[in-house]
N, C-alpha and C positions, 0 to 999 in steps of 0.2 A: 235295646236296639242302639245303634251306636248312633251319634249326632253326625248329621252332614258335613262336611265338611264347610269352615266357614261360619258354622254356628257357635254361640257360647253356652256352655251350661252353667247351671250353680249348685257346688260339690260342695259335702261340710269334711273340713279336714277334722283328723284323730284329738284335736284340742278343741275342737268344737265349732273355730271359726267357719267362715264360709267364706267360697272362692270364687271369682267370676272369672271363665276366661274359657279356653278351646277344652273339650275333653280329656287331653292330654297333660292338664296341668300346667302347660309352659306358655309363655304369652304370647299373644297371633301376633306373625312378624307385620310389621306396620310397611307401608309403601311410604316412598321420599315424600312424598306429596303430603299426604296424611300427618307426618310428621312437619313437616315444614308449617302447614294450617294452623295446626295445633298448638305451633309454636308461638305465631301470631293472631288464634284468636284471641277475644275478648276474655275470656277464663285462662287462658295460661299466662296473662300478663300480669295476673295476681294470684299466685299459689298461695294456697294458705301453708305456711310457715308451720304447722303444725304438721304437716304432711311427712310421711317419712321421706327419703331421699331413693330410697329405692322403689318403692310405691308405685301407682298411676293416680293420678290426677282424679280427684270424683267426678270434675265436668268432664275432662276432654278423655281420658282413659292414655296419656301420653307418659310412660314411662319419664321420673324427673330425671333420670342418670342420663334419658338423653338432651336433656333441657341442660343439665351441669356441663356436658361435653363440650358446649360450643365457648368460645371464647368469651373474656368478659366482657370485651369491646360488643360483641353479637346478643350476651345475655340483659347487656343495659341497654341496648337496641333496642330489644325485644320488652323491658320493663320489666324485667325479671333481676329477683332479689335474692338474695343469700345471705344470713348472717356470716357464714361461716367462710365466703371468700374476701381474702387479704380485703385491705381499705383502699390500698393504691391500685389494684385492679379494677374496683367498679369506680375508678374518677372519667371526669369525659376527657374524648381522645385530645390524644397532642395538638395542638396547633402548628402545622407545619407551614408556617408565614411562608411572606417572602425574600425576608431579610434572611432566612435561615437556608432556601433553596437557592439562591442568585447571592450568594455570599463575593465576595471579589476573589477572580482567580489567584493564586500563590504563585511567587516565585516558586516555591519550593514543588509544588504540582507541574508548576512549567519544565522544568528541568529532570522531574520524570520523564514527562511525554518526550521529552526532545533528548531524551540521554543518548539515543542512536545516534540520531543527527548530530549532536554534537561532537561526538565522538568521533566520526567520519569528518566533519570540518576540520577538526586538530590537527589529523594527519597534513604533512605536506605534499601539495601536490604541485603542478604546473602551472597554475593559476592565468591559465593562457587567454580564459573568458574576459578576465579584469582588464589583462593588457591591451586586448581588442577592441575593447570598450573606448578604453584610454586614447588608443589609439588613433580610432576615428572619431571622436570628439575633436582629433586636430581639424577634421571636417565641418562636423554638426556644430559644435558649439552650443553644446546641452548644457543650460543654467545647472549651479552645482549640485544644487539642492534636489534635483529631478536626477540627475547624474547618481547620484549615491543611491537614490530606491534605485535605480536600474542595475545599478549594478549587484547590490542586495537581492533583487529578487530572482536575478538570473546564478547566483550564488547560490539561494538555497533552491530553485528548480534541476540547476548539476547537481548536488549535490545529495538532495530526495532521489533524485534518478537512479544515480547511483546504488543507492540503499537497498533500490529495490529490482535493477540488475544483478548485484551480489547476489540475492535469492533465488533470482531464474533463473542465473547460470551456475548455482552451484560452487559459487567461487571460495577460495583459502583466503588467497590476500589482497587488498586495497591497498597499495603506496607502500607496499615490503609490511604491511600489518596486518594481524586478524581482521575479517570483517566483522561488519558490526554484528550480524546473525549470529557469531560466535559465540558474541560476548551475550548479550542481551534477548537472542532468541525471535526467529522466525516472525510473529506475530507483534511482538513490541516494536521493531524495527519498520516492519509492513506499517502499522499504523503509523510510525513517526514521519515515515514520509510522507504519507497523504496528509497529515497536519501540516507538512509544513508546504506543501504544497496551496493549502487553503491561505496559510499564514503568507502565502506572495502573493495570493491573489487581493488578500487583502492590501499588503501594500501596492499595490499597481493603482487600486481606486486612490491613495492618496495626490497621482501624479493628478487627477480631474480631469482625464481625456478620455473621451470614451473609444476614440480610436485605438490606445491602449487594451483597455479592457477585450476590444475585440483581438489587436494581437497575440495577447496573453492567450484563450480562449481556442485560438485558430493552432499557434504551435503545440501548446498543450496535446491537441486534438491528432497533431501531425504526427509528435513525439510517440503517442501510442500506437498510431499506425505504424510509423519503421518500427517497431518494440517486436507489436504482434507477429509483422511478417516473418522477422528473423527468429522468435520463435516457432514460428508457423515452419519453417523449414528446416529448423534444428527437431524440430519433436516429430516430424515427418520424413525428416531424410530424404528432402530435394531441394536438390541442388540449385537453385535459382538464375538467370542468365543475367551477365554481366547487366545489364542495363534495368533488370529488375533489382541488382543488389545497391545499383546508385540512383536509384528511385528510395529504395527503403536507408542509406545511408543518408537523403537531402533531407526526409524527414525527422532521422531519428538525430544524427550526429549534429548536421544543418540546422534544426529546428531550434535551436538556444542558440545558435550563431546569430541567427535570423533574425529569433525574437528580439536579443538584446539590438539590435539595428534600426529596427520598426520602433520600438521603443523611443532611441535615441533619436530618429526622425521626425515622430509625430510627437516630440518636445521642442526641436530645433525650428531655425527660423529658415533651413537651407531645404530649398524642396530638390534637390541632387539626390535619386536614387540609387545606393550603392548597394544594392540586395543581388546582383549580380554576381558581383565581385564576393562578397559573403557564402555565396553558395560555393562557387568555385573553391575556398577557404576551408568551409566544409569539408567538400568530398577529400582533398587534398590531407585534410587532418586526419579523417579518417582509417583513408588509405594506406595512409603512412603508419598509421599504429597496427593494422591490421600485418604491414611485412615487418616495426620492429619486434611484434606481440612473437615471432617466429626465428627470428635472427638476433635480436639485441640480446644480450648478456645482462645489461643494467634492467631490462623489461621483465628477464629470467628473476633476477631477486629481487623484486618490486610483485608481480603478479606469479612469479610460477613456470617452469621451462615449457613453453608453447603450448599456452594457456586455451588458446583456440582450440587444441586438437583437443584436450581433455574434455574442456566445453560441447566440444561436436557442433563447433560452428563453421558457417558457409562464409568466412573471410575472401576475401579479394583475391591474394594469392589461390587460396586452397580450391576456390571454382573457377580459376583458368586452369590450375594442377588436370582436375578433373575431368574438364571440358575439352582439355587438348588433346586427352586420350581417354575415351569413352568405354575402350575395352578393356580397360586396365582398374579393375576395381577395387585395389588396396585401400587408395586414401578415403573413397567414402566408407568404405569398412570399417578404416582405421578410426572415424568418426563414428563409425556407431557403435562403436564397442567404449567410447570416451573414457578412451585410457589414461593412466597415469603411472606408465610405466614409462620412463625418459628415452628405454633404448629403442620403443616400436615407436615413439614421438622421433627421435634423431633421426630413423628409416626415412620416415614420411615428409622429415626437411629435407634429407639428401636427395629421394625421389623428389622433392618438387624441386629443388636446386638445380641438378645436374638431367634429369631425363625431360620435364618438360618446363624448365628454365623458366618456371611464374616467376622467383625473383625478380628476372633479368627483365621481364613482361612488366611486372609492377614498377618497377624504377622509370621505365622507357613512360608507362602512364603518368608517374609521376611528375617528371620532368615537363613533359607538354602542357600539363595543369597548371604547375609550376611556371609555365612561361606565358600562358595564358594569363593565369593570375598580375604576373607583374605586368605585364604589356596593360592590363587593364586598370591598373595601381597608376601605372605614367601617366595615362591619361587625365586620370583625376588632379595630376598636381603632386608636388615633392611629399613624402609624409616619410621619414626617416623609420619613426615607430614601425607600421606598418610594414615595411622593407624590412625592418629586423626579425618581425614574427614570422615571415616569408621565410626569409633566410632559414630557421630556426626550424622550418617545416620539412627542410629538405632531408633526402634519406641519408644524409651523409651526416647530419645534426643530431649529437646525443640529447 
């Protein structure tokens, strides 16, 4: 009759011996559990050495091939012995101190992480941040030593920005050069900016105001908000209304104006708030790069001929383009198809030039800023600097 299943007989093989196990001759497959017991009872801690290696156990019935299988680290766990594995596998595990884990960082690792970033700083750029700094310090009267983090941290906050608008917008060139994603790759870049982003935060705590730390914290926070919207409406294809696009310009372009200003105030001794006149500063710089990103020639072999349309962004000019004639829907077309073909990019200046004259719209916006601004400059008192960055702003300044 045959055995149930489950049960073991005992069969004598053709040499005489005798066999304990399922009817079938082959050994009952064991459950994890069972194996695992076995492995830590009281009898498999000590196999007798005499045992074959293929065998089971006389106490526990635990095949040793599956005792040999596990690691040497897991078989000296377990107090299991082997003549025959190496000497240096059954020693006890590493000691992974602390001196070994918390080693001191490397130059040589820093300048991994930061090779994006660095590379983006080399490039020259406008350095307009610095000037501004400079500039109104003819005001604040920021100790040097406070002056220099500020001006360092709002260095590497443009400049991480940057890194990682190249990425969202798909961009070729930075300052007439590859971007850094070219060289170095999507993800090395991505992170080198957010280190360096941590790396200004950390210098801001040197300045020991906690006024500081919160404006750090506050634009940071702004900065993402303009980032998002304008992608929000690039990757959605709306169009946004003039006053939503200088709500997301005060945050995104404004927000390191700002910051660097709060900075320089809550180190100064002068309580004159000029966050006014910075925002104004802002939108105006913006602006303005938004109509030379589409007209300038020098902007054409720096970033790329009307880098906007390729991007399929909602620049200044290009939503009054669109806004002044609703029924006319080339140029949001011409955006969503983010060409980079120069002669359907030229169509889409001409149509904005000549049919619904955003140009001639942006310059007239300009100007008014422009004279807002400096009516608001008098006020505070001479500052040459500052007049010359003004100046510098205007559409007529390369």
């Amino acid at each position: 009759m045959p055995a149930a299943e489950g049960t073991t007989t005992t069969t004598t093989n053709s040499n005489g011996s005798r066999h304990h196990g399922p009817p079938n001759g082959h050994d009952a497959p064991l459950s994890r559990t069972a194996v695992m017991d076995s492995l830590f009872s009281a009898d498999a801690t000590n196999p007798s050495p005499a045992v074959n290696r293929h065998s089971k156990s006389p106490s526990n019935g635990v095949p040793h091939h599956l005792i040999y299988g596990y690691s040497a680290y897991n078989r000296a766990a377990a107090g299991v012995t082997n003549n025959s594995v190496p000497a240096h596998e059954s020693k006890a595990p590493r000691d992974f101190s602390l001196k070994v884990i918390h080693r001191p960082w490397s130059e040589t690792k820093e300048k991994a992480v930061c090779a994006p970033y660095d590379y983006l700083s080399s490039l020259p750029g406008k350095d307009i941040r610095s000037q501004l700094i400079q500039a109104f310090n003819v005001y604040l009267q920021v100790p040097e030593e406070s002056l220099t983090i500020i001006k360092q941290v709002v260095a590497m906050l443009h400049n991480a920005s940057l890194l990682v608008d190249d990425v969202e917008d798909n961009s070729l060139l930075r300052r007439g050069f590859p971007v850094a994603h070219s060289l170095f790759g999507v993800a090395q870049t991505i992170n080198s900016a957010n280190y360096i982003y941590f790396r200004a935060m950390n210098e801001i705590t040197k300045l020991g105001n906690p006024e500081c730390v919160h404006a750090f914290t506050e634009e940071l926070i702004n900065l993402h908000r303009g980032q998002g919207m304008d992608l929000f409406w690039r990757d959605t294809l709306t169009c946004p209304s003039e006053d939503d696009y200088l709500e997301m310009v005060s945050n995104k372009t404004g927000g390191l104006f700002r910051l660097a200003i709060k900075l320089m105030q809550a180190q100064s001794a002068s309580k004159v708030d000029y966050l006014d006149l910075v925002n104004l500063m802002g939108l105006i710089f913006q602006i303005r790069d938004d109509y030379m990103n589409l007209q300038s020639e020098q902007y054409a072999k720096n970033k790329g001929f009307a880098e906007d349309l390729t991007e399929g962004k909602f620049s200044f000019p290009i939503i009054h383009s669109i806004r002044a004639n609703p029924t006319n829907l080339q140029i949001i077309n011409i955006l969503k198809q983010q060409t980079q073909d120069n002669g359907v990019k030229e169509y889409a200046v001409a149509y904005m030039r000549d049919q619904t004259k955003s140009f001639s719209y942006t310059e007239s916006v300009l100007r008014d800023l422009h004279e807002q601004a400096a009516g608001m400059l008098e006020s505070f008192g001479d500052n040459p600097a500052l007049t010359a960055i003004l100046e510098k702003l205007k559409v007529n300044a390369s």
